[in-house]
BATORVO-923328 format. One record per residue: residue number from 1; residue in three letters; x, y, z of N, C-alpha, C in turn. Coordinates in nm, 4 decimals. Layout:
<rs>
[r NUM, 'ALA', [X, Y, Z], [X, Y, Z], [X, Y, Z]]
...
</rs>
This chain:
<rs>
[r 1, 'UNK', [11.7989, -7.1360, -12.0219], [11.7683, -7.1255, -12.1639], [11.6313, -7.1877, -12.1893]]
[r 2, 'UNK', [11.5547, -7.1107, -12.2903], [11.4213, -7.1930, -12.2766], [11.3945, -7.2528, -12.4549]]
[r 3, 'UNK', [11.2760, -7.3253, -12.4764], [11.2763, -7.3069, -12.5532], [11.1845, -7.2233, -12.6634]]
[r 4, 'UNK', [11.2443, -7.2400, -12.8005], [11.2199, -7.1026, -12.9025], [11.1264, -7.2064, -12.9747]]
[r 5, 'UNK', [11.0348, -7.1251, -13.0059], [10.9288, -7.1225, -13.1527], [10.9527, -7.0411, -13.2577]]
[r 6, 'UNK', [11.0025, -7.0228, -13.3592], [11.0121, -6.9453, -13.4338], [10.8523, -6.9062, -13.4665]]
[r 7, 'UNK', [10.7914, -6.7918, -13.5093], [10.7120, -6.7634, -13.5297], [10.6849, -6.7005, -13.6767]]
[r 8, 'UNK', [10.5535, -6.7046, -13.7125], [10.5395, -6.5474, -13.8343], [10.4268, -6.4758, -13.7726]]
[r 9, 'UNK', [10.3951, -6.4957, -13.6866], [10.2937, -6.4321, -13.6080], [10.3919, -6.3349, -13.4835]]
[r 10, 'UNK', [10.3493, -6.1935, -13.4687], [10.4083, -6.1426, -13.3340], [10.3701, -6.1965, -13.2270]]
[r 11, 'UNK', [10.2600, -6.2203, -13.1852], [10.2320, -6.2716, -13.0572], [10.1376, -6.4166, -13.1070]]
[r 12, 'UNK', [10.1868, -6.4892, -12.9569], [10.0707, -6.6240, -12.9339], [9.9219, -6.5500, -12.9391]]
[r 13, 'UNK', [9.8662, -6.5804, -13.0006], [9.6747, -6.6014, -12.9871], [9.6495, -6.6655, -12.8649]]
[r 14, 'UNK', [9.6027, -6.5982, -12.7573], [9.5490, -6.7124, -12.6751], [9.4426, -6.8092, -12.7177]]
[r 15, 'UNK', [9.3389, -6.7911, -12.7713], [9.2457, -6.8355, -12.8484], [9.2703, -6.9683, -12.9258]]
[r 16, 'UNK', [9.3672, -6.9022, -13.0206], [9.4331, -6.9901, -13.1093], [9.4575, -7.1101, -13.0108]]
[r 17, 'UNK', [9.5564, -7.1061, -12.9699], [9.6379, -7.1675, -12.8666], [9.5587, -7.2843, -12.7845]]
[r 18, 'UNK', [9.4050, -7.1978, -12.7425], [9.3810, -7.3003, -12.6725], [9.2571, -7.4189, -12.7592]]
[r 19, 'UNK', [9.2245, -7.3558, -12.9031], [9.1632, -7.4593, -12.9960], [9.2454, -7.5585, -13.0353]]
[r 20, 'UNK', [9.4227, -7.5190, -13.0732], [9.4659, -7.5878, -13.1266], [9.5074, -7.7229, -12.9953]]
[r 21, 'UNK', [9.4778, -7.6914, -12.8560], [9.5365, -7.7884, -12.7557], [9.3791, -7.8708, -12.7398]]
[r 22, 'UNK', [9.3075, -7.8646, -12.7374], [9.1855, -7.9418, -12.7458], [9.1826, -8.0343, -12.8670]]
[r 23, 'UNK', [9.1682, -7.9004, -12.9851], [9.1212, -8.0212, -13.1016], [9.1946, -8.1086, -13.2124]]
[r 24, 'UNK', [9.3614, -8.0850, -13.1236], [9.4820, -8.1506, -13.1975], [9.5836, -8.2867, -13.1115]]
[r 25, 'UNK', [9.5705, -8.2168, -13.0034], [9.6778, -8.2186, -12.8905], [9.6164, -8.3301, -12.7782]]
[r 26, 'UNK', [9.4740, -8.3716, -12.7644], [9.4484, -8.4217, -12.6465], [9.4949, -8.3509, -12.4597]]
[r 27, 'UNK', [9.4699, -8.1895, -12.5117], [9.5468, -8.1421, -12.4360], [9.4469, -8.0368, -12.3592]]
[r 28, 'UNK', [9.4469, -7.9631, -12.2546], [9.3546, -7.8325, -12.2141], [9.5051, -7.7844, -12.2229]]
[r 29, 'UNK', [9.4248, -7.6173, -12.2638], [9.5685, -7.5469, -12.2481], [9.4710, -7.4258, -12.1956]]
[r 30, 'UNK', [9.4845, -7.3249, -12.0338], [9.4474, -7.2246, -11.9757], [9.5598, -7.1202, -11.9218]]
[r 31, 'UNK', [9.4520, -7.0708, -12.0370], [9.5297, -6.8891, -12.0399], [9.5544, -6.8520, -11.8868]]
[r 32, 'UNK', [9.6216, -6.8379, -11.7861], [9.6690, -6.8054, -11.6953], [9.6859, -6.6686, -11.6251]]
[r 33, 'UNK', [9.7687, -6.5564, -11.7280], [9.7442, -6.4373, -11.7310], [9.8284, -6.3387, -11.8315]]
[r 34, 'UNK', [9.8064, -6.2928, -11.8767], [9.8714, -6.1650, -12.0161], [9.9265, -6.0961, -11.9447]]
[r 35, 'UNK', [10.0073, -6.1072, -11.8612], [10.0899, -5.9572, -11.8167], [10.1532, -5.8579, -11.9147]]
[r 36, 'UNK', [10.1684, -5.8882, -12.0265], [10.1874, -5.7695, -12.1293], [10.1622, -5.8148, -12.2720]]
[r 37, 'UNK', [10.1696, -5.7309, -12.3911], [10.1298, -5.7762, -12.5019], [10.2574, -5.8942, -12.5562]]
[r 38, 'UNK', [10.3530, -5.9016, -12.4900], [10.4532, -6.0110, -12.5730], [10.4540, -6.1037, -12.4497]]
[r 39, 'UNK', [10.3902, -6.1380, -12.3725], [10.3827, -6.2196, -12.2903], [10.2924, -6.2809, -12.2220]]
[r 40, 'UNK', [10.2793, -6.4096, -12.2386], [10.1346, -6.4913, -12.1175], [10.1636, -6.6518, -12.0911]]
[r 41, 'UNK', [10.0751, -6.6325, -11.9602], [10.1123, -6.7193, -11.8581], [10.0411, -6.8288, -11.9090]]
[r 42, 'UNK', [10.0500, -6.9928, -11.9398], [9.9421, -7.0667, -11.9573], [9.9950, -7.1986, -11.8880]]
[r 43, 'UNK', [9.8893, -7.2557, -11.8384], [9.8743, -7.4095, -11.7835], [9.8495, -7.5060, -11.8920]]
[r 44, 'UNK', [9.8960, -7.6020, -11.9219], [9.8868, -7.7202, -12.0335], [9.8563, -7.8210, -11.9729]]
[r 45, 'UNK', [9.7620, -7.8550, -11.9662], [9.7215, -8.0167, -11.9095], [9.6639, -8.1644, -11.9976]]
[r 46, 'UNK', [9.6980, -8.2357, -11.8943], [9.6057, -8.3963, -11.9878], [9.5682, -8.4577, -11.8739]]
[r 47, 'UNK', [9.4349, -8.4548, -11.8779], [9.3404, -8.5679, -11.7847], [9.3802, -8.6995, -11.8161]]
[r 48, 'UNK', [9.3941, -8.7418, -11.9506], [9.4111, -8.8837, -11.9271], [9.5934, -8.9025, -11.9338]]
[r 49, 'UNK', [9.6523, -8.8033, -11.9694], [9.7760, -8.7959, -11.9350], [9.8334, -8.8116, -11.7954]]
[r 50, 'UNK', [9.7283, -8.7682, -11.6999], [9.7513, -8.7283, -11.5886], [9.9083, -8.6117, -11.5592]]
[r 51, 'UNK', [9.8450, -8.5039, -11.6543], [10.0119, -8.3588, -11.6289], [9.9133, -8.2673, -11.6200]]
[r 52, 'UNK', [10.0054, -8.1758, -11.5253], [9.9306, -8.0117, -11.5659], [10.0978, -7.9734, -11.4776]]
[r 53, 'UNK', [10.1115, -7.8797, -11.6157], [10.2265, -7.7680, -11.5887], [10.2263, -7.6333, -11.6418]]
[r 54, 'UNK', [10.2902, -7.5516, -11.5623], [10.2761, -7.3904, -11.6005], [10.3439, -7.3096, -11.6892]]
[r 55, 'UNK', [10.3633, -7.2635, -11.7846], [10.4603, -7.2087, -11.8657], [10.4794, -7.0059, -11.8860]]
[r 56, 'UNK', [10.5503, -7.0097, -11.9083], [10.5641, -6.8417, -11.9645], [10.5996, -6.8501, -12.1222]]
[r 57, 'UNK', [10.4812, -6.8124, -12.2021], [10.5360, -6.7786, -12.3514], [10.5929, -6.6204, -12.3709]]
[r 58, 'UNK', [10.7184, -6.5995, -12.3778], [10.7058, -6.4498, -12.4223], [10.7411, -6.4063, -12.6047]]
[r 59, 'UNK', [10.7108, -6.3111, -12.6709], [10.7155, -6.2973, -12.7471], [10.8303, -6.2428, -12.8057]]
[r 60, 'UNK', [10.9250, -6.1975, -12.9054], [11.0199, -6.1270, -12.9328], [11.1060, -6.1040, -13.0455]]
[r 61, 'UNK', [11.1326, -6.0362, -13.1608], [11.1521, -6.0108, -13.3025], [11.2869, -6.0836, -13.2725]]
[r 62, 'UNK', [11.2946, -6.1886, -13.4050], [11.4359, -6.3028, -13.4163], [11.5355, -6.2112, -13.4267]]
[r 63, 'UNK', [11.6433, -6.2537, -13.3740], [11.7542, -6.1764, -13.3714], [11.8368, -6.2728, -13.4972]]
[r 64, 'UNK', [11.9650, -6.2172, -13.5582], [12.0496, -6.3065, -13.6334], [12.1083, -6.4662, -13.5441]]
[r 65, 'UNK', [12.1273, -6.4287, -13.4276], [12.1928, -6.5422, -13.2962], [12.0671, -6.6145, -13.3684]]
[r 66, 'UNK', [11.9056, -6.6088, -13.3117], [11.8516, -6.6961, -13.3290], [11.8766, -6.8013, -13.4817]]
[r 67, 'UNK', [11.8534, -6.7605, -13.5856], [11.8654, -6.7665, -13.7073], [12.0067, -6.8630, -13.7527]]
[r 68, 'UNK', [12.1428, -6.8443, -13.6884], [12.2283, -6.9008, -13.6285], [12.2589, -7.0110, -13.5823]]
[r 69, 'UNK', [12.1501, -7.0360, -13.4856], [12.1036, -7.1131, -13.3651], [12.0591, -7.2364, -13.4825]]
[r 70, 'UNK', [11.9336, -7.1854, -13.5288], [11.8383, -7.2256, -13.6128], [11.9231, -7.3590, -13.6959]]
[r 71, 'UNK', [12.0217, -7.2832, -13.8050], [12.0644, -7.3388, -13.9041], [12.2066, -7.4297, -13.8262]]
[r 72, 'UNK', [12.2213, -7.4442, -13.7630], [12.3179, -7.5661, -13.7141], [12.2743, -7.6596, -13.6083]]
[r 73, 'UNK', [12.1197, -7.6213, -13.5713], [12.0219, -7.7283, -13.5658], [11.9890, -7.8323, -13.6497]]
[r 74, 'UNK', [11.9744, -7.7565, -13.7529], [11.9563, -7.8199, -13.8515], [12.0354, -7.9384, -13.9188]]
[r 75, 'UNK', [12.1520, -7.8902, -13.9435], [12.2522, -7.9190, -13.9401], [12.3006, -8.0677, -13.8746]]
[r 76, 'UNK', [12.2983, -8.0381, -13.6751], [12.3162, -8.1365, -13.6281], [12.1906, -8.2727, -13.6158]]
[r 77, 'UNK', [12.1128, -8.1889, -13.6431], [11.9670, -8.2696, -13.6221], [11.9345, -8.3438, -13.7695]]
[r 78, 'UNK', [11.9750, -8.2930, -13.8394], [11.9489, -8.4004, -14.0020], [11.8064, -8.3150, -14.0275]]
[r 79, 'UNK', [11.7615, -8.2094, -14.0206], [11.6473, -8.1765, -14.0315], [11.6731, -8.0851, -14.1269]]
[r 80, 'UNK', [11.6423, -8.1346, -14.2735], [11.6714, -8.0653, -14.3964], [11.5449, -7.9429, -14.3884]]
[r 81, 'UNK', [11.5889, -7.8367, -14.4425], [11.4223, -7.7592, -14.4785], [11.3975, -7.6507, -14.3517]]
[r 82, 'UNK', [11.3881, -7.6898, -14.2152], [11.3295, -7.6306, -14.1240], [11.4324, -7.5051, -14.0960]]
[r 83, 'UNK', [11.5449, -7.4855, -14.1247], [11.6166, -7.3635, -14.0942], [11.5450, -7.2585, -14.1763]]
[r 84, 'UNK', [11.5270, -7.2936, -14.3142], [11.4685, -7.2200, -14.4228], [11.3244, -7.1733, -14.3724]]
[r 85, 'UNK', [11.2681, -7.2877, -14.2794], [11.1243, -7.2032, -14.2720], [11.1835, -7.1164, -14.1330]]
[r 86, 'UNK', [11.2281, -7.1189, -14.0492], [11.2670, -7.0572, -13.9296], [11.2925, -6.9431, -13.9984]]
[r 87, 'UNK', [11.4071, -6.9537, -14.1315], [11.4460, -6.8390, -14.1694], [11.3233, -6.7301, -14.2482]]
[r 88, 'UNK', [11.1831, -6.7743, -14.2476], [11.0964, -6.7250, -14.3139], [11.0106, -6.6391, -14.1788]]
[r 89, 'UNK', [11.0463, -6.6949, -14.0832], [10.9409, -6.6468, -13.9287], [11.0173, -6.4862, -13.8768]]
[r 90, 'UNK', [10.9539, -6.4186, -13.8567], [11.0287, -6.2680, -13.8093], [11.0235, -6.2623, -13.6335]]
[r 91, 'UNK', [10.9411, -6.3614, -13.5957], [10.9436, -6.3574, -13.4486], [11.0242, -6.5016, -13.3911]]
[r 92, 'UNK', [10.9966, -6.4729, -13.2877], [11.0557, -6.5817, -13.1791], [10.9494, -6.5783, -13.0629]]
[r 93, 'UNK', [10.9148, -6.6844, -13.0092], [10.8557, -6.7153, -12.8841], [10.8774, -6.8114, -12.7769]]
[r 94, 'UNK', [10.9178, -6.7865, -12.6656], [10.9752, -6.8251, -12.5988], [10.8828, -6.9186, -12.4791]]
[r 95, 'UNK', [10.9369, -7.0231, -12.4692], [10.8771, -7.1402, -12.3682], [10.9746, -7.1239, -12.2423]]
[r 96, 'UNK', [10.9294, -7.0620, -12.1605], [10.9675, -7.1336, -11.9679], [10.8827, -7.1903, -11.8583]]
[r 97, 'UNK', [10.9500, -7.2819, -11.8119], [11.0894, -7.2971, -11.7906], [11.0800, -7.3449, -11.8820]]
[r 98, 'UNK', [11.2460, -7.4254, -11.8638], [11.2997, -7.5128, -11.9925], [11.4118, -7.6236, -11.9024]]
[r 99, 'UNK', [11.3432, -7.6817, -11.8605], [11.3257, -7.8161, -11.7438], [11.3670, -7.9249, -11.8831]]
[r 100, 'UNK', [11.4064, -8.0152, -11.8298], [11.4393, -8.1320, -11.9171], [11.3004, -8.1811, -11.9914]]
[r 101, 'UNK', [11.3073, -8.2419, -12.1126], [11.2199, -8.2797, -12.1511], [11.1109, -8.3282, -12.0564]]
[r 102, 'UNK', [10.9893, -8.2905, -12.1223], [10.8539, -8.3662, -12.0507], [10.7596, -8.3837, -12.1330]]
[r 103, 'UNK', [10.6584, -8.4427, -12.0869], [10.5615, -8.4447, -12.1519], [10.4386, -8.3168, -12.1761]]
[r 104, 'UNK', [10.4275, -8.2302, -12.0406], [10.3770, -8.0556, -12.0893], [10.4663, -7.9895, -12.1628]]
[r 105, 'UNK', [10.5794, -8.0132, -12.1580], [10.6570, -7.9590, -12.2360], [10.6715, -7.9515, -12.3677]]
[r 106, 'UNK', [10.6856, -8.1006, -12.3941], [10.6655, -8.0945, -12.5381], [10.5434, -8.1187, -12.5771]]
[r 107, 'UNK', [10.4150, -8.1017, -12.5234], [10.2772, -8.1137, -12.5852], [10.2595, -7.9860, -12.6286]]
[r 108, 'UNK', [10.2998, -7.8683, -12.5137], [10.3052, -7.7103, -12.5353], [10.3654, -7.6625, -12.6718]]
[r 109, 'UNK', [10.4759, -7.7340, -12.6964], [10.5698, -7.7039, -12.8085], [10.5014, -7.7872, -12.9680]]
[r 110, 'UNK', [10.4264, -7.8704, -12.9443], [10.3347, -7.8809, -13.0733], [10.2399, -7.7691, -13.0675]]
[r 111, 'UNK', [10.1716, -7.7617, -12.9667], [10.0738, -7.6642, -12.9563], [10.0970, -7.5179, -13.0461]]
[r 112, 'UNK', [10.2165, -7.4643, -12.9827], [10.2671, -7.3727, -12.9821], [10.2875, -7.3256, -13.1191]]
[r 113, 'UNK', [10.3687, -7.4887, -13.2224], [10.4431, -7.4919, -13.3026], [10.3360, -7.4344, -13.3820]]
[r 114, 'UNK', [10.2081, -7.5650, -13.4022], [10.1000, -7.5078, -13.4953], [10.0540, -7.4027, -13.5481]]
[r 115, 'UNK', [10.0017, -7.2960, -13.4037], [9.9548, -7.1683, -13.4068], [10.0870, -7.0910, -13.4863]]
[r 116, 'UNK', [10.2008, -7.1169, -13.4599], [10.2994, -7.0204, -13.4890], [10.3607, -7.0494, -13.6723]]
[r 117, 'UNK', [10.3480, -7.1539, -13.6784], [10.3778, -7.1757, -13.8159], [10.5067, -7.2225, -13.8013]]
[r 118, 'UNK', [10.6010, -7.2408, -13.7176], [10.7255, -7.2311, -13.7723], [10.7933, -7.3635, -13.7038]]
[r 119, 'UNK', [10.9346, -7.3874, -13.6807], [10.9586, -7.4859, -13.6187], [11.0331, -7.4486, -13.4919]]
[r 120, 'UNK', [11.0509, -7.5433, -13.3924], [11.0854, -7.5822, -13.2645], [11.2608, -7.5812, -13.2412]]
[r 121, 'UNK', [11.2930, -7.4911, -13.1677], [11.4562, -7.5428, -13.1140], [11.4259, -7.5004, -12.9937]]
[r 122, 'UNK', [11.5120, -7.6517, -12.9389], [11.4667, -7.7068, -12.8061], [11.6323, -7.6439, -12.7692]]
[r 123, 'UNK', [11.6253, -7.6019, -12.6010], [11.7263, -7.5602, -12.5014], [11.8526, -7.5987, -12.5363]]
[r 124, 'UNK', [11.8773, -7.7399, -12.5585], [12.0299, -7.7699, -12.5954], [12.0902, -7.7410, -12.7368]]
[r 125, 'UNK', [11.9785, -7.7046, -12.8316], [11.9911, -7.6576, -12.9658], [12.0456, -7.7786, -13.0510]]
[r 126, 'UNK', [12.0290, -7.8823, -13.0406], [12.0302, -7.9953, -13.0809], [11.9651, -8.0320, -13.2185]]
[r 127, 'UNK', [11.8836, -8.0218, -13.2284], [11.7611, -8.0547, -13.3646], [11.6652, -7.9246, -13.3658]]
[r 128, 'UNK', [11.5939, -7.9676, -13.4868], [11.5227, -7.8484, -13.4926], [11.3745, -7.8842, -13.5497]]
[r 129, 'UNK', [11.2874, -7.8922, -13.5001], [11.1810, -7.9867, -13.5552], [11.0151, -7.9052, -13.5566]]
[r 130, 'UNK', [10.9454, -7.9762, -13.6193], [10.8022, -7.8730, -13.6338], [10.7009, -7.9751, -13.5716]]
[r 131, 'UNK', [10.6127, -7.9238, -13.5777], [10.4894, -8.0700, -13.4697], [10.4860, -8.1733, -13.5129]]
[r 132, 'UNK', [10.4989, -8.1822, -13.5958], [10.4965, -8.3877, -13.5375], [10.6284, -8.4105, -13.5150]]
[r 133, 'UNK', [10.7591, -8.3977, -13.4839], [10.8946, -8.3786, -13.4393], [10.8409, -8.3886, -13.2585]]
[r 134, 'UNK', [10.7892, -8.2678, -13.2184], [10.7271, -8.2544, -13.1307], [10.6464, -8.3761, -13.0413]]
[r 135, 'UNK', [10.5536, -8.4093, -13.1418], [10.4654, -8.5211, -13.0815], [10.4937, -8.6274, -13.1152]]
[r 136, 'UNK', [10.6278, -8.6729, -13.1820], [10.7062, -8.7875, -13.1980], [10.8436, -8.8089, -13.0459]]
[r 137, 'UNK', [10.8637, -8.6770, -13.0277], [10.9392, -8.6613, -12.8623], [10.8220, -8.7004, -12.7472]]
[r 138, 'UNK', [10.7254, -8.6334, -12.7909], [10.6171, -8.6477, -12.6861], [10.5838, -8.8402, -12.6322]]
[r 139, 'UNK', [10.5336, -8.8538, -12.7791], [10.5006, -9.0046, -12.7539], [10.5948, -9.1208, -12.7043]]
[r 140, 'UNK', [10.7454, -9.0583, -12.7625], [10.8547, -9.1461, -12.6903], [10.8642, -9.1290, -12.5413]]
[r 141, 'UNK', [10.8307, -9.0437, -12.4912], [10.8249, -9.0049, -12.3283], [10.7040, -9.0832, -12.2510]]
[r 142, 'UNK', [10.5627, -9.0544, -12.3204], [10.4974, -9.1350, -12.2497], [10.4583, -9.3037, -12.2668]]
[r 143, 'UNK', [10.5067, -9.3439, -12.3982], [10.5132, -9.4642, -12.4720], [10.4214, -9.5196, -12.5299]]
[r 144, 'UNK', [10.3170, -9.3713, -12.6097], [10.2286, -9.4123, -12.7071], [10.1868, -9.3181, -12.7538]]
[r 145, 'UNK', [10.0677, -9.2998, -12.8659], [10.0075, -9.2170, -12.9437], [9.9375, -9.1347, -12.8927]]
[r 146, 'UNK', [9.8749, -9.0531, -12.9797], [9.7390, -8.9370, -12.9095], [9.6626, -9.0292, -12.9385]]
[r 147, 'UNK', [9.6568, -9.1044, -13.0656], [9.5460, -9.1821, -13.1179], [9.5325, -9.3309, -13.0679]]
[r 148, 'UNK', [9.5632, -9.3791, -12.9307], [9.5736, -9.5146, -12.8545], [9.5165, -9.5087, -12.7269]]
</rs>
C-alpha cells in the first residue's frame, strides 16, 4: 500500500515539484524518468540530511474507496477539515514504495502535498494531514527543524 496525495491537479508537475523541494523543503528532488503521462520516477535527497531515496509517483482519478479512506482518517486522526478538502481534489497520487516512515518519505509527501493542494493519507490510513502534518512527522524522525 503506498501512500496517497489527494490532488486537484491530474498529474505531478515535475517542475513544480522540484521548486517546491529546493525552495521549501531543504530538499533536491530529481526527476528520474516519466515513463507515462500519470507516472514518474523521482529521487528526493538532503545533503545536510545526509538521504537520497527513489520513489514512483503515479497519478489516478479518486475513486469513492479513496474518499472513504479519506474521511475516517480524519476521523481517527482528530484532523477536522482535511476530509472536506480531500473531498474537493478529483485526483489521487500515489507515493512508492511505502516502507515505514522515513525521512525521504515524508519530505516527498510535503513536497508532493504543496504542489498538489490537497492532504496526505499515509499507508496505515491512520491520520490524514497536509504539509506541515508532514514536516511535523518529518522533524520528529530526524529531531529538528528545516529552520536549525
Amino acid at each position: 500500500m503506498s501512500y496517497r496525495v489527494f490532488a486537484q491537479l491530474e498529474r505531478p508537475d515535475p517542475a513544480a515539484l522540484v521548486r517546491s523541494a529546493t525552495r521549501y523543503f531543504e530538499a533536491s528532488l530529481e526527476v528520474l524518468s516519466q515513463p507515462s503521462e500519470a507516472s514518474l520516477e523521482v529521487r528526493v535527497s538532503s545533503e545536510r540530511r545526509a538521504y537520497s531515496a527513489d520513489f514512483v509517483i503515479t497519478s489516478r482519478r479518486k475513486g469513492d474507496d479513496d474518499q472513504a479512506a479519506a474521511l475516517r482518517a480524519e476521523l481517527s486522526g482528530r484532523s477536522a477539515g482535511m476530509a472536506a478538502l480531500a473531498g474537493r481534489c478529483e485526483f489521487v497520487w500515489c507515493l512508492s514504495p511505502s516502507a515505514a516512515e522515513s525521512p525521504p518519505l515524508l519530505n516527498l509527501c510535503a513536497i508532493v502535498a504543496s504542489v498538489a493542494l490537497g492532504p496526505v493519507l499515509p499507508a496505515d490510513e491512520s491520520a490524514l494531514f497536509g504539509v506541515r502534518g508532514a514536516m511535523e512527522r518529518f522533524e520528529r524522525l530526524v529531531g529538528r527543524s528545516l529552520s536549525r
